[in-house]
C-alpha positions in Angstrom: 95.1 -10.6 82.9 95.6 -7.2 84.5 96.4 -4.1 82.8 100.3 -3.6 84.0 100.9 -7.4 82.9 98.9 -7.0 79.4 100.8 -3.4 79.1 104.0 -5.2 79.4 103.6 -8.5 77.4 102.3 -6.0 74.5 105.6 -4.2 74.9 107.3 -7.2 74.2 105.4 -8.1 71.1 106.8 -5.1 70.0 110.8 -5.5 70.9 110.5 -9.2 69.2 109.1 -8.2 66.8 111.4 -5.2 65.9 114.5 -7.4 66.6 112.9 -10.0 63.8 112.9 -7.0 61.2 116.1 -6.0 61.8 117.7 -9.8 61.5 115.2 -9.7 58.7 116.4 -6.5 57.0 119.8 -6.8 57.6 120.5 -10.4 55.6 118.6 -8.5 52.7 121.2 -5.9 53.0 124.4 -8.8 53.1 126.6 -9.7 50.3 125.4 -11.9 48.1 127.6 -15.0 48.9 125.9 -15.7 52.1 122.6 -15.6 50.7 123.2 -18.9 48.5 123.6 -21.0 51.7 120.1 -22.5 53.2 121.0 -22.3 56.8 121.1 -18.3 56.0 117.6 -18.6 53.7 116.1 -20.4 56.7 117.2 -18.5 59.5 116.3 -15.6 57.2 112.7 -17.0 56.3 112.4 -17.9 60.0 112.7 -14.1 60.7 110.1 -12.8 57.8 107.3 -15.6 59.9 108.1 -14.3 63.5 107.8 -11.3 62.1 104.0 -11.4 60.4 103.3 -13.8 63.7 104.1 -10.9 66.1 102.3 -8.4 64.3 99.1 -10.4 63.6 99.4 -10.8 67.7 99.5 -6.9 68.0 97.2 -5.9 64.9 95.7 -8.8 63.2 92.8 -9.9 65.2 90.8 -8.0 67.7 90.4 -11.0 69.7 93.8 -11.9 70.1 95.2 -11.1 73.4 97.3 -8.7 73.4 96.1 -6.7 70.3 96.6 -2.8 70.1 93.4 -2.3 71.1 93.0 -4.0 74.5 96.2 -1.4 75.7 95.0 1.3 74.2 93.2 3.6 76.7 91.5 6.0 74.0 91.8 4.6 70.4 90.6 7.6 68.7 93.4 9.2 69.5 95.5 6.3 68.6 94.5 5.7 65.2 94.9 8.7 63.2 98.8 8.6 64.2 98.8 5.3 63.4 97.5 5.1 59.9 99.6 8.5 59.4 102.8 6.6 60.4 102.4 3.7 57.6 101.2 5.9 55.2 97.7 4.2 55.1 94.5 5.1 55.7 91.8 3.1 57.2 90.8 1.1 54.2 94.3 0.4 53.1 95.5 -0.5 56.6 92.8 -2.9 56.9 94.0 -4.3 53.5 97.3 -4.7 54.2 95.9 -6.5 57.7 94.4 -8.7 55.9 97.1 -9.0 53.5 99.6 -10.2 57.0 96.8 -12.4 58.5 96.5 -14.0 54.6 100.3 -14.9 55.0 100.2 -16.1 58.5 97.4 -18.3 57.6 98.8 -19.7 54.3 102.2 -19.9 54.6 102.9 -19.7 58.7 100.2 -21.5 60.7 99.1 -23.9 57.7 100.8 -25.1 54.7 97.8 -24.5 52.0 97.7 -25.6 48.7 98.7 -22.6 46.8 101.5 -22.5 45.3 103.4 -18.9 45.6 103.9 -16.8 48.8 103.4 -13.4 48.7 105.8 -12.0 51.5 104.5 -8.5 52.5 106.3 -5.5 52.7 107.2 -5.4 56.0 107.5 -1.3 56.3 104.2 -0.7 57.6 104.3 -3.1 60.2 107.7 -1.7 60.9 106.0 1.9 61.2 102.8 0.1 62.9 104.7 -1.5 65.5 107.6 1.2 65.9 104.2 3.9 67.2 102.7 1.3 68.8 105.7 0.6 71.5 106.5 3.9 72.1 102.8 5.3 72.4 102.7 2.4 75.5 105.6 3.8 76.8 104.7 7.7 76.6 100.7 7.9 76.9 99.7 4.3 78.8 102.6 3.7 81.2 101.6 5.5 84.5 102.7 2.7 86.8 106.6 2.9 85.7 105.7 -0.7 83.8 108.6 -0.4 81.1 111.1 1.3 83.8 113.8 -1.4 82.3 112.7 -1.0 78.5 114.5 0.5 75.6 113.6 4.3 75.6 112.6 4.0 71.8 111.8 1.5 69.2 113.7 2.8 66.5 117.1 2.9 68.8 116.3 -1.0 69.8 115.7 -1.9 65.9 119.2 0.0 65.0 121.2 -2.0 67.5 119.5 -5.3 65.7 120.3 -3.8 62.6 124.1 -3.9 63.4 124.1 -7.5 65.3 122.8 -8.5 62.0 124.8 -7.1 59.8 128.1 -8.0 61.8 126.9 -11.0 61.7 126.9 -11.3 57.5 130.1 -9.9 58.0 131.3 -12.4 59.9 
């Protein structure tokens, strides 16, 4: 896969991703009477999964194809921002990764035996993926590859944020 392509299908890791968390955010936010009815449970559980998929795409494994790392064109300067921007260092970001791929494995990809799922918090990967997009956008895109894209990940997010909610409301 070239770099333009890889740049770009990274990019939109990132806006499903951030659209997921807003859906996701957003029926946590609702009134309560919604919440009682499964199709809203499901859709809402449907969003948590995309969301920890996406993610584990763009941070959980090193070999997938379209992790952080395979876009980024010097990662040293990359990851001090990034752990500053979810409030983890490197130890803790790698244990919250590992806490995201534990999720995806158990309770996504595979049904395992146990018995409890620990949803994680999902602001870090907010913050993680939020840098992420708009670091492609302002340090990696010298061929114009995101010339159609949202300027910023946190303006795409809000407008989810809203479709969500209007949607409780509705």
């Amino acid at each position: 896969m070239n770099r333009r392509t890889r740049l770009r299908r990274t990019g939109i890791l990132c806006l499903h991703f951030l659209r997921n968390a807003a859906y996701y955010r957003s029926w946590n936010a609702a009134p309560g009477a919604r919440k009682r009815e499964q199709f809203w449970q499901t859709l809402n559980g449907n969003f948590i999964d995309i969301c920890v998929l996406e993610w584990c795409k763009l941070f959980g494994d090193m070999k997938a194809m379209h992790h952080w790392s395979k876009c980024i064109s010097d990662p040293k300067a990359f990851l001090p921002e990034l752990y500053a921007r979810t409030g983890h260092d490197k130890k803790a970001f790698e244990t919250y990764r590992l806490e995201m791929r534990a999720y995806r494995d158990k309770f996504v990809a595979h049904l395992d035996e146990l018995n409890e799922a620990n949803i994680p918090d999902l602001q870090p990967a907010l913050e993680s993926v939020r840098y992420l997009y708009e670091y492609l956008l302002n340090v990696e895109d010298d061929a114009d590859i995101f010339h159609d894209a949202p300027r910023t990940a946190n303006a795409r997010y809000q407008e989810h944020l809203r479709e969500g909610r209007t949607a409780h409301q509705a």
